[in-house]
NUSE-333653 format. One record per residue: residue number from 1; residue in one letter; z, y, x of N, C-alpha, C in turn. Coordinates in pm, whole numbers. Each point is the difference from the previous one (the first is absolute). Layout:
N
i aa npz npy npx capz capy capx cpz cpy cpx
NUM A Z Y X Z Y X Z Y X
...
***
This chain:
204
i aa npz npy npx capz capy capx cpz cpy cpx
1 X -343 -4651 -5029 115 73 -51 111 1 104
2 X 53 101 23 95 -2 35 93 186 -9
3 X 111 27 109 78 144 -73 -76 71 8
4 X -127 40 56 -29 104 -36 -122 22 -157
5 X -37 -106 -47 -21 -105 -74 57 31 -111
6 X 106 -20 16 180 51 -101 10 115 -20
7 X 30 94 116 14 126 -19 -132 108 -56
8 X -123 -60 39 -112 41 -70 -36 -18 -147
9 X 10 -102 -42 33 -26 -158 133 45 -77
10 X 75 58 77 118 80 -55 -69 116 -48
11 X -51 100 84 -100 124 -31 -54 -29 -168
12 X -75 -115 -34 -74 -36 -103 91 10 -104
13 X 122 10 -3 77 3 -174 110 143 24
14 X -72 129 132 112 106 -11 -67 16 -130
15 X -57 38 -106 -87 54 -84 -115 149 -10
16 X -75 -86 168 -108 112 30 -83 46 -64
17 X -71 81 -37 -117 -32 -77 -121 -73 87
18 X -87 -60 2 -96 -105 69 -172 88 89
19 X -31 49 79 -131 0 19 -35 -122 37
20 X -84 -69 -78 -1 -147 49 -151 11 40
21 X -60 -80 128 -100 1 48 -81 -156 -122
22 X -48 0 -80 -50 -77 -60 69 -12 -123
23 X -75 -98 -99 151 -31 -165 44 -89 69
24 X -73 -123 118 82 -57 -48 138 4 64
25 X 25 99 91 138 53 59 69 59 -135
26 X -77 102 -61 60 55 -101 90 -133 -107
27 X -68 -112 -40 39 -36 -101 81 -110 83
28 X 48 -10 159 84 -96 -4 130 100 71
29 X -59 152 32 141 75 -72 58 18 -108
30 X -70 -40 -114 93 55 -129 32 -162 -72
31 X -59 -71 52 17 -149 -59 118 -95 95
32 X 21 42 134 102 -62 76 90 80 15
33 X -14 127 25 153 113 -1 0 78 -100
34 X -45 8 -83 21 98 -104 -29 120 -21
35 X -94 56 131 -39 116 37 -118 77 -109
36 X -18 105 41 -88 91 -74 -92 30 101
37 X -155 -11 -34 -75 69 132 -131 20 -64
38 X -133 13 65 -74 76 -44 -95 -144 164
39 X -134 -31 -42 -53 -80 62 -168 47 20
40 X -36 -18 125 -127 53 30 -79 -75 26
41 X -161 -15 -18 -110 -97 77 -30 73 122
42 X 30 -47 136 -64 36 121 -118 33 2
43 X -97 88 98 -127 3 -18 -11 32 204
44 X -115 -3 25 -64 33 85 -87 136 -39
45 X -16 108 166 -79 94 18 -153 -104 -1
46 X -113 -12 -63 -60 -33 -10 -132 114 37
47 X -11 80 66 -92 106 99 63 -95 144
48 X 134 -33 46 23 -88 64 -39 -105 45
49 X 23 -84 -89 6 -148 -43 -156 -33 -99
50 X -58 -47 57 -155 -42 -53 -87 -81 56
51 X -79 -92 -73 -93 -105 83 -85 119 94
52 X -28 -95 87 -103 83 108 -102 -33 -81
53 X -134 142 54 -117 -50 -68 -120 -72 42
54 X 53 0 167 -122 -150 7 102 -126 53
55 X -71 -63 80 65 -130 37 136 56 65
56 X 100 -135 -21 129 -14 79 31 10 138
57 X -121 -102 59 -29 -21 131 -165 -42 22
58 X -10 -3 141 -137 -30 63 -47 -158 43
59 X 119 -39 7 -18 -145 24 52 -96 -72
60 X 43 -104 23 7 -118 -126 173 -23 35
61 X 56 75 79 198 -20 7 12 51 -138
62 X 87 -74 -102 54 85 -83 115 43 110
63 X 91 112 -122 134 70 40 101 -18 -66
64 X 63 -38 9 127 -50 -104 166 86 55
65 X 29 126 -81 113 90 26 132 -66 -34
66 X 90 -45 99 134 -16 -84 50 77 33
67 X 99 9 -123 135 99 -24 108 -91 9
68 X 11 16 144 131 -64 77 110 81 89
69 X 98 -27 -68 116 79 69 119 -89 48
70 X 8 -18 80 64 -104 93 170 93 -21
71 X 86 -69 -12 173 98 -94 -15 13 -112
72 X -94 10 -77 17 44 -123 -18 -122 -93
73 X 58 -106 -45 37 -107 -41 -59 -32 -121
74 X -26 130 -104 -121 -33 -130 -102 -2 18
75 X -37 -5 132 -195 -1 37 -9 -82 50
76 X 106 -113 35 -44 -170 28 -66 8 159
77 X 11 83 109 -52 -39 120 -65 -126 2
78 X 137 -43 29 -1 -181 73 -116 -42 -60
79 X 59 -11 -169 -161 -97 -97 -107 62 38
80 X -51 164 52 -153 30 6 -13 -67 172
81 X 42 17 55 16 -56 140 -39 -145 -17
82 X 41 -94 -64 -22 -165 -7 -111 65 -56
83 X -49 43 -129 -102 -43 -101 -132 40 138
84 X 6 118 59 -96 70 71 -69 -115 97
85 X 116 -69 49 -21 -81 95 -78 -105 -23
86 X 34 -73 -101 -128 -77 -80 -102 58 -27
87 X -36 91 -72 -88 99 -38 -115 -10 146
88 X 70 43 139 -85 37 110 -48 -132 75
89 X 88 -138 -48 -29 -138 21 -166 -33 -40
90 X -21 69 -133 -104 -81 -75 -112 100 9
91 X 56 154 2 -122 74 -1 -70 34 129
92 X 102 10 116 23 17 154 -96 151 -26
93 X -105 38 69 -64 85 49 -23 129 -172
94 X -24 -72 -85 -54 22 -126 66 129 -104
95 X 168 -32 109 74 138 -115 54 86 162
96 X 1 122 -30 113 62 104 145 50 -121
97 X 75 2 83 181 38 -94 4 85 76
98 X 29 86 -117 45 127 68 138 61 -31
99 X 74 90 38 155 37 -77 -7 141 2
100 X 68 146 -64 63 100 99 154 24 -36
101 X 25 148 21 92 5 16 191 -16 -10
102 X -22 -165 86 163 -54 4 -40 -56 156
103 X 125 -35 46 -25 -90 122 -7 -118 -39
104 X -2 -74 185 6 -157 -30 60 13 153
105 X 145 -101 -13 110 -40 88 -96 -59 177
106 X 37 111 71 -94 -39 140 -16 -131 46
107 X 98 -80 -40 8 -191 -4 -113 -66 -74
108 X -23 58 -119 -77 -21 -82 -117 -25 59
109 X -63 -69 69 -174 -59 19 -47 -31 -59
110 X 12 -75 -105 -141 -77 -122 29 98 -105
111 X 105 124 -13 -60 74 -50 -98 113 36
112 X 12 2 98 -82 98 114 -122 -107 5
113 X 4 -106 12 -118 -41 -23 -120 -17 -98
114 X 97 -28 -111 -63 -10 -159 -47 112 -55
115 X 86 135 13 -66 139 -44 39 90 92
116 X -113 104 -57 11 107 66 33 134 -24
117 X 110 46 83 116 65 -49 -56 143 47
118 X -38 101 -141 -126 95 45 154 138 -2
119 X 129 -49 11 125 94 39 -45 114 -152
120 X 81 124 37 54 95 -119 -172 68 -45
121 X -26 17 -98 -130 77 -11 54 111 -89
122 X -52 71 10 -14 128 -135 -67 -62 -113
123 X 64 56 -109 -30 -38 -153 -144 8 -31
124 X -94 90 47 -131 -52 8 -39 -75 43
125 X 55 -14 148 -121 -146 77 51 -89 -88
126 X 154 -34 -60 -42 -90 -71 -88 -30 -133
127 X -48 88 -21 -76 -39 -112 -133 25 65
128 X -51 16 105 -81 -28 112 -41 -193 3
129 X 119 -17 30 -13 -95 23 38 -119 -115
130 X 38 43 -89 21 -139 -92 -111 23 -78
131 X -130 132 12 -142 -82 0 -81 -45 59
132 X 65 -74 78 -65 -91 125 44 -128 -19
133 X 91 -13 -78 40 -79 -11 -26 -123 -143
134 X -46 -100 24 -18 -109 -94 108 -51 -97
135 X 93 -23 51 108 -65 -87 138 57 90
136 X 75 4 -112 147 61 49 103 -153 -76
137 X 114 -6 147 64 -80 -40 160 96 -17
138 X 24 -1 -127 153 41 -14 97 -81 -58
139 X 119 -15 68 87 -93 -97 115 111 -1
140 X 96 -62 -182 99 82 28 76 -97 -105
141 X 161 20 36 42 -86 -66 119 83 -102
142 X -27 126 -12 104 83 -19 -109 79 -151
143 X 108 36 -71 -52 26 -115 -1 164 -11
144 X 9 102 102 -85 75 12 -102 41 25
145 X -106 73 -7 -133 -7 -38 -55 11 199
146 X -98 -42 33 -57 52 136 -142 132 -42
147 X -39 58 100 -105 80 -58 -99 -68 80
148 X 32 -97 103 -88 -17 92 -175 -125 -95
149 X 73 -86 -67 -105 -50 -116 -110 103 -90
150 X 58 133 -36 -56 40 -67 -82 122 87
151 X 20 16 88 -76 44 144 -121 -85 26
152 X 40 -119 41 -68 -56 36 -190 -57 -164
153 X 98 5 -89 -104 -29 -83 -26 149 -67
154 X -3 103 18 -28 134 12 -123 6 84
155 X -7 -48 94 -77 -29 99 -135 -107 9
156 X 30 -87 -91 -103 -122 -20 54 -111 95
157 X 131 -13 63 -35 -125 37 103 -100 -104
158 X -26 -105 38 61 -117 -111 112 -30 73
159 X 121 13 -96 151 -9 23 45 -171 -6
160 X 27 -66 63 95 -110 -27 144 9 37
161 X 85 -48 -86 130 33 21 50 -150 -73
162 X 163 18 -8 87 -118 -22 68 74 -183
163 X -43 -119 -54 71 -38 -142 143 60 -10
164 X -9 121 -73 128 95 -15 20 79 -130
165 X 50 -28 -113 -4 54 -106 38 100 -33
166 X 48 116 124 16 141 -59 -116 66 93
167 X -111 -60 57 -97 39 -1 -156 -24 -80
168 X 41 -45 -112 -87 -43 -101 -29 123 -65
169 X 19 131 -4 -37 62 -56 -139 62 92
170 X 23 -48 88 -161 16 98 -74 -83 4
171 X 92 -121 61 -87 -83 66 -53 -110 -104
172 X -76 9 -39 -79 -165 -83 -103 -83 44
173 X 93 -122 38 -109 -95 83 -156 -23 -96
174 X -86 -36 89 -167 15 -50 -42 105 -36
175 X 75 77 -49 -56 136 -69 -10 122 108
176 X 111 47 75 -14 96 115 40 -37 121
177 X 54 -135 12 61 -50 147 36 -173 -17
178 X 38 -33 81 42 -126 14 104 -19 44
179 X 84 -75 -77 139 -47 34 55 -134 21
180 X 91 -16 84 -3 -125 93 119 -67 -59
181 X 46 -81 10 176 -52 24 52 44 148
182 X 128 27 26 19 71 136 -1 -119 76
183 X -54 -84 45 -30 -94 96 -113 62 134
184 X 48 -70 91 -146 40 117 -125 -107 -57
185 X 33 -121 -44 -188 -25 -42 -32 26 -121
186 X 72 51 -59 -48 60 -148 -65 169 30
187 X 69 17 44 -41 144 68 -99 -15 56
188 X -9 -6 105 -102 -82 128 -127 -46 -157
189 X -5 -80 -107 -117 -60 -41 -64 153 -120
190 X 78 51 -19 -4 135 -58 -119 111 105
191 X 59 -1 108 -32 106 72 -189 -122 73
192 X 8 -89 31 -82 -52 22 -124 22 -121
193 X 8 -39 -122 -63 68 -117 -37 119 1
194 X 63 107 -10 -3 130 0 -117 50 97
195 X 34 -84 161 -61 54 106 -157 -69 -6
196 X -10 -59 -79 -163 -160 45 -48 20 -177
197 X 39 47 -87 -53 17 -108 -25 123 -72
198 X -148 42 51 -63 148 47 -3 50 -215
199 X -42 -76 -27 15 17 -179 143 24 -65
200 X 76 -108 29 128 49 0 50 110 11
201 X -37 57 120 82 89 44 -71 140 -65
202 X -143 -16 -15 -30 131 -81 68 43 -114
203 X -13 -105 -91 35 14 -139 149 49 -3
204 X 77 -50 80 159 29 18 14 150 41
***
């Protein structure tokens, strides 16, 4: 929080009417400011977004996609950065990390080392590529919705993300994804599961 923080939650009680990207935006406009709005379920192009129909890959690397944006402060960099790092401790050769389009600060080496930064793609390759992909790591700590989870499991791969209750209207641990406490070894023991437990990860 901070003024712009202030001045942004000012907007919330001119008495707009609401397009709210989800209810549960909708119902914590009309339950915290008093607003009137109208609330939607996100969806994915799904001719897009779809499991591939044969294998992921040819060899035994899984692929593990994060949705990391290094500035943007509700997607937790830093924590996927520690968790990854453990993650590549225990699995070493076994997962490749991959990212696209955000940078990573030219100082930055162990993130340049840890993943690989496949730069801006067009809206197809990405859905190119997040069926190549095994498990997607997203964190967000902000109670607007991401589309990048529901992309990614559009797609077939298995989502792990961090314990956030205005994303419960998607995400339900055991049932379609796995959810962590925002820690790097809670994360890190999440994503280790996901990646080494071939049953698991179907059913999810």
């Amino acid at each position: 929080a901070g003024t712009l923080y202030a001045l942004s939650e000012a907007t919330y009680r001119l008495g707009l009417y609401g397009l709210c990207n989800t209810l549960t935006l909708r119902d914590i406009y009309q339950q915290e400011y008093g607003g009137k709005g109208f609330g939607f379920i996100p969806a994915v192009d799904t001719s897009l977004f779809h499991p591939p129909e044969g294998p992921r890959h040819e060899d035994d690397t899984m692929t593990l996609f994060l949705y990391g944006r290094p500035g943007h402060w509700r997607n937790c960099y830093e924590l996927a950065i520690a968790t990854l790092r453990r993650l590549k401790q225990r699995l070493k050769r076994k997962v490749r990390i991959v990212t696209a389009g955000s940078w990573v600060a030219s100082g930055d080496s162990e993130s340049a080392y840890l993943v690989d930064n496949l730069g801006l793609l067009d809206y197809r390759e990405t859905a190119s590529l997040y069926r190549r992909c095994d498990v997607g790591l997203t964190l967000s700590v902000s109670k607007h919705p991401s589309y990048l989870p529901i992309e990614l499991m559009a797609s077939g791969a298995l989502v792990v993300s961090n314990y956030n209750p205005s994303g419960f209207w998607l995400l339900h641990n055991e049932e379609n994804c796995l959810l962590a406490e925002p820690t790097a070894e809670s994360l890190c023991a999440a994503l280790e599961r996901a990646l080494t437990d071939d049953a698991l990860r179907d059913r999810l």
